[in-house]
C-alpha positions in Angstrom: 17.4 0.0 15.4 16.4 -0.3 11.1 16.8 2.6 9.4 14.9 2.9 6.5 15.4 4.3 2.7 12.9 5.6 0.3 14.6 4.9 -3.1 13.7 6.5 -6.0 13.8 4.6 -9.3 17.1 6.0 -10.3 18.8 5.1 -6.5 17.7 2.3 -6.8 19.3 1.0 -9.5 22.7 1.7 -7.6 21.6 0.0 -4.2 20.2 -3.4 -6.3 23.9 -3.4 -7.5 25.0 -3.5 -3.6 22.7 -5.7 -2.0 20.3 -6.9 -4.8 16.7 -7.1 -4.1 15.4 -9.5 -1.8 19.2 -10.6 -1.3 20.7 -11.2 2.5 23.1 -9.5 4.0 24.8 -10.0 7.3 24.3 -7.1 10.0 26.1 -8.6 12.7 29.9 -10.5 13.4 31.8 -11.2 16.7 33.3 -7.9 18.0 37.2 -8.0 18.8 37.1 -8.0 21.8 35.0 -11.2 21.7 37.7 -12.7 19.8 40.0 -12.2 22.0 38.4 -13.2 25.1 37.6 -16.1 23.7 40.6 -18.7 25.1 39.9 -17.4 28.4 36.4 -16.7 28.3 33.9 -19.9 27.7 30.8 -17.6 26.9 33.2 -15.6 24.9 34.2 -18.5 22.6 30.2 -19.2 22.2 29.6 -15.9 20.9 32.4 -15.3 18.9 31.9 -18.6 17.5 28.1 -18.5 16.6 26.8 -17.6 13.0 26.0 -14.0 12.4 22.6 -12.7 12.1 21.6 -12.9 8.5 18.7 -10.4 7.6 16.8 -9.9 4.2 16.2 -7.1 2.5 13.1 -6.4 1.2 11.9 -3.6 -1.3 8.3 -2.4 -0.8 6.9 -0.9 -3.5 4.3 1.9 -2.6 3.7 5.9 -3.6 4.2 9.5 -2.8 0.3 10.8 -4.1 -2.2 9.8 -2.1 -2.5 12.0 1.2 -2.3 10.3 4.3 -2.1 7.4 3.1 1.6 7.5 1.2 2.6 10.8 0.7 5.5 13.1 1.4 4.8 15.7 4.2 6.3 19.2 4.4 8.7 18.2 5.5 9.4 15.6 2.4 9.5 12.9 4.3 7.6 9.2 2.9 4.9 9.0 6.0 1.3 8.0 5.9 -1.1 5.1 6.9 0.4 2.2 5.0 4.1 3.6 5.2 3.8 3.5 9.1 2.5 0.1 9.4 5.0 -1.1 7.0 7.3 0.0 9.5 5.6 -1.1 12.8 5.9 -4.5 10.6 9.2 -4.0 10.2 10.1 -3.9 13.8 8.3 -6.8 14.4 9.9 -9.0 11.8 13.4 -8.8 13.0 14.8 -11.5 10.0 13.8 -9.1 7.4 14.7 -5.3 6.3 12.3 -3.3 4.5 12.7 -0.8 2.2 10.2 2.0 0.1 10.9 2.5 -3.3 8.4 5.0 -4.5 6.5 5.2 -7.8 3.4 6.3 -9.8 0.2 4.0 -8.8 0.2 2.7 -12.3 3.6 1.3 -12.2 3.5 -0.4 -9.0 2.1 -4.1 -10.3 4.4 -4.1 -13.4 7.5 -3.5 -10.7 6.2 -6.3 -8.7 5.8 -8.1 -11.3 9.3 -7.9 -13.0 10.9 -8.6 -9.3 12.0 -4.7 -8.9 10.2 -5.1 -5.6 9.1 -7.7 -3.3 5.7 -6.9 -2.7 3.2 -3.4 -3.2 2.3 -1.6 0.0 -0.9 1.0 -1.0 -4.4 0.9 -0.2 -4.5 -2.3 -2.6 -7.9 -3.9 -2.6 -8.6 -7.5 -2.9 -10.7 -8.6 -6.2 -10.9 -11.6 -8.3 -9.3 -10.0 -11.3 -6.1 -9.4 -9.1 -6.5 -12.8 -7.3 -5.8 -14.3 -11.1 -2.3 -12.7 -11.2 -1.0 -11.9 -7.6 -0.7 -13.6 -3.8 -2.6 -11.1 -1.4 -1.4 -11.8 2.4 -4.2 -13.6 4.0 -5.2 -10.7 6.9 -7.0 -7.6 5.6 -5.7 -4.2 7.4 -8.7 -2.0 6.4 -12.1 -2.1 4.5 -13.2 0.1 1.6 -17.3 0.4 0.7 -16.3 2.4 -2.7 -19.4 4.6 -3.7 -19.6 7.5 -7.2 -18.2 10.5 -6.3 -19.5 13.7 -7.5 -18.8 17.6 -7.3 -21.3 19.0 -4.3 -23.3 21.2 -6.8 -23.9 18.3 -9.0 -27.5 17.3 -8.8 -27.8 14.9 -12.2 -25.7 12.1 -11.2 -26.8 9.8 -8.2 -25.9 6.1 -9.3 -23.4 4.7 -11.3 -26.4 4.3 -14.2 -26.2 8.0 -14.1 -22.9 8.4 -15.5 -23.7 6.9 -19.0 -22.4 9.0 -21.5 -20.5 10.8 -19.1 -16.8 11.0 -17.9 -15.9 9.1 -15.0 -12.0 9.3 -13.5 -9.9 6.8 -12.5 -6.2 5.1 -12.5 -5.1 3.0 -14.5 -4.5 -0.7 -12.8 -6.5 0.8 -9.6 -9.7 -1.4 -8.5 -12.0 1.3 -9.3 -10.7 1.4 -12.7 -12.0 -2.2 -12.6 -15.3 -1.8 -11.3 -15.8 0.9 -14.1 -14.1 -1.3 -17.2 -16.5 -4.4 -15.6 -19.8 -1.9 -15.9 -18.3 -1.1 -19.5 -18.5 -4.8 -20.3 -21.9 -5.6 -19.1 -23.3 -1.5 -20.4 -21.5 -1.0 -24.3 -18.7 0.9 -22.4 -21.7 3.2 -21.9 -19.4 5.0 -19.5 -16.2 7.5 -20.8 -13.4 6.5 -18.9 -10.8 9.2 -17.7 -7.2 7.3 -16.7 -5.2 10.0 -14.6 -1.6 9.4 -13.3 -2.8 8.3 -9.6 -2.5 11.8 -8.1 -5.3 11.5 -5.6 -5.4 14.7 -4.3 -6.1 16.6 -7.9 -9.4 14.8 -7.6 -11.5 17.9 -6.4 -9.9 20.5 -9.0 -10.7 17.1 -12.1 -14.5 17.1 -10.5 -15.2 21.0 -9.7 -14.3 22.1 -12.9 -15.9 19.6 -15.0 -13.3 18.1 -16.7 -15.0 14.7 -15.1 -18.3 14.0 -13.9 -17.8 11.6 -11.5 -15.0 8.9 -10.1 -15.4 6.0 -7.5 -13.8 6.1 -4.1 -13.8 4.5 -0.9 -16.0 5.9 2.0 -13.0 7.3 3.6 -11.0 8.9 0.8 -13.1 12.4 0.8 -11.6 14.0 3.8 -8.7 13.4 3.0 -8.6 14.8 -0.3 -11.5 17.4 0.1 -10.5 18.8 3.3 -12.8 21.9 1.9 -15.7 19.5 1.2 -16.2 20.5 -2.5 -17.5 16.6 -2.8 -19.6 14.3 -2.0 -20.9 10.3 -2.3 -23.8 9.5 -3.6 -25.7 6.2 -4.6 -25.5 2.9 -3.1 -22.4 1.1 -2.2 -21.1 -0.6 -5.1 -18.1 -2.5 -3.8 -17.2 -3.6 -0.2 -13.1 -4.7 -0.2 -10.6 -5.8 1.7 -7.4 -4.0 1.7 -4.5 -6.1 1.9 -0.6 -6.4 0.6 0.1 -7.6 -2.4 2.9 -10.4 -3.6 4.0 -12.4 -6.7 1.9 -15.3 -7.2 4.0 -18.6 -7.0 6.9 -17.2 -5.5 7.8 -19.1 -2.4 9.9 -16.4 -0.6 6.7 -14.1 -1.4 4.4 -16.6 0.6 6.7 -16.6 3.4 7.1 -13.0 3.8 3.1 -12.9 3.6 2.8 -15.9 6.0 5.3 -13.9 8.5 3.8 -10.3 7.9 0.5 -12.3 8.3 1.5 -12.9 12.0 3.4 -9.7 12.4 -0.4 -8.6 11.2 -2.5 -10.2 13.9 -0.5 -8.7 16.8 -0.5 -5.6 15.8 -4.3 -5.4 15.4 -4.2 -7.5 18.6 -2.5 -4.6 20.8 -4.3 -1.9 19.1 -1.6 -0.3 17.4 -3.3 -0.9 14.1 -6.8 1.0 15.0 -4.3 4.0 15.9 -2.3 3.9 13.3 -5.9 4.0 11.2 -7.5 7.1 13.3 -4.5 9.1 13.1 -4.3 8.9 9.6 -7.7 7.9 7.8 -10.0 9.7 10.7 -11.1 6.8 11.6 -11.0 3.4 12.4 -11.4 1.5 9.2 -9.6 -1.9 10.8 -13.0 -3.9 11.5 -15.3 -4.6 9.0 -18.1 -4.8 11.2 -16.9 -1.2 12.5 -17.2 0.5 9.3 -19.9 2.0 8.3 
């Protein structure tokens, strides 16, 4: 059975010397006994004669701040939506051997980027600006329909028009960051952008207290965060995405890994072990775009 390892940037550093990243390693050789069965034995000689199973390590690259999602639990262990379905994967890809590193949000492309991992596991949405730089795996597994996210009490902003000449938060390299920097473009950076560390769940203290006036989210993201419902959405939709993992572009070992995880993918949506994983962790099932609402 795999065992996995969270790795932290410093442990890291010691286990790339060991195995280095992306690098096989055998995990299994003829037993002894095998060996010495083997002159006697016909099936013996076959199996102490056949190449050991090579596996590859992989480092997935993914965070410890956004709740349910990827986050450490009480009892600090890595869990979450997309940290359990990395590890369904896992069990279905027997050639390969994954393992987390963890990291801010706004430090996850530049790893991926400078091969400290193999490929980003977190809520990433699929956009053209990312499309430019990075290989998504081909099979979505959720759907975000991102809307402006307000304190309850607030009654003056109700669009994203609304929050001109006032401060909307964000992270740094996340897709709402885009969608705000794009409306800065096309308004006179009408809107004062707020870049926090990616700590999702100090979103209701940032918004209650008015140290930001608004933020973009995904439809599911409030009750998770505002389990006292301090917030609320208002407005139109202004993005519907895809969320997918995300690879080096060009890299042909990163298009096989999404081709295989692609596969890995399809059954585990086709058994419904994806939907589950989804409603235990998002409170919902945010797996079929024509589901969510």
């Amino acid at each position: 059975m795999k065992q996995f390892t969270t790795l932290t940037v410093t442990t890291l550093a010691l286990a790339l010397v060991a195995v280095g990243c992306g690098s096989k390693s055998e995990t299994t050789n003829a037993s002894p006994k095998g060996a010495a069965e083997a002159t006697t034995a016909p099936t013996a000689t076959a199996a102490a004669t056949a190449a050991p199973v090579k596996v590859k390590k992989i480092i997935v690259g993914t965070g410890t701040q956004f709740p349910n999602v990827a986050f450490l639990d009480k009892d600090g262990k890595l869990t979450g939506y997309d940290i359990e379905l990395v590890k369904e994967l896992d069990k279905r890809l027997p050639e390969y051997e994954f393992e987390f590193k963890t990291m801010d949000f706004a430090n996850l492309l530049l790893s991926l980027e400078t091969n400290k991992i193999d490929f980003v596991a977190h809520e990433i949405e699929k956009n053209k600006e990312r499309e430019q730089k990075y290989l998504f795996n081909n099979e979505p597994y959720a759907y975000w329909k991102t809307k402006v996210i307000v304190a309850k009490e607030n009654t003056t902003v109700k669009t994203i028009d609304d929050l001109k000449g006032k401060k909307a938060l964000t992270t740094a390299t996340s897709a709402e960051a885009t969608l705000l920097e794009n409306y800065n473009k096309a308004n006179d950076n009408a809107i004062k952008i707020v870049y926090q560390s990616g700590a999702a769940n100090d979103l209701v203290t940032q918004l209650t207290t008015g140290r930001a006036d608004g933020a973009l989210g995904a439809d599911f993201l409030l009750p998770l965060v505002d389990p006292q419902s301090k917030l609320k959405t208002v407005g139109p939709i202004i993005e519907e995405a895809e969320v997918r993992f995300l690879f080096r572009k060009n890299d042909r070992d990163g298009q096989e890994l999404a081709d295989k995880i692609d596969v890995a993918l399809k059954a585990v949506k086709a058994d419904g072990t994806l939907a589950k994983l989804s409603t235990q962790w998002l409170g919902g099932d945010f797996t079929n775009k024509d589901d969510v609402k």
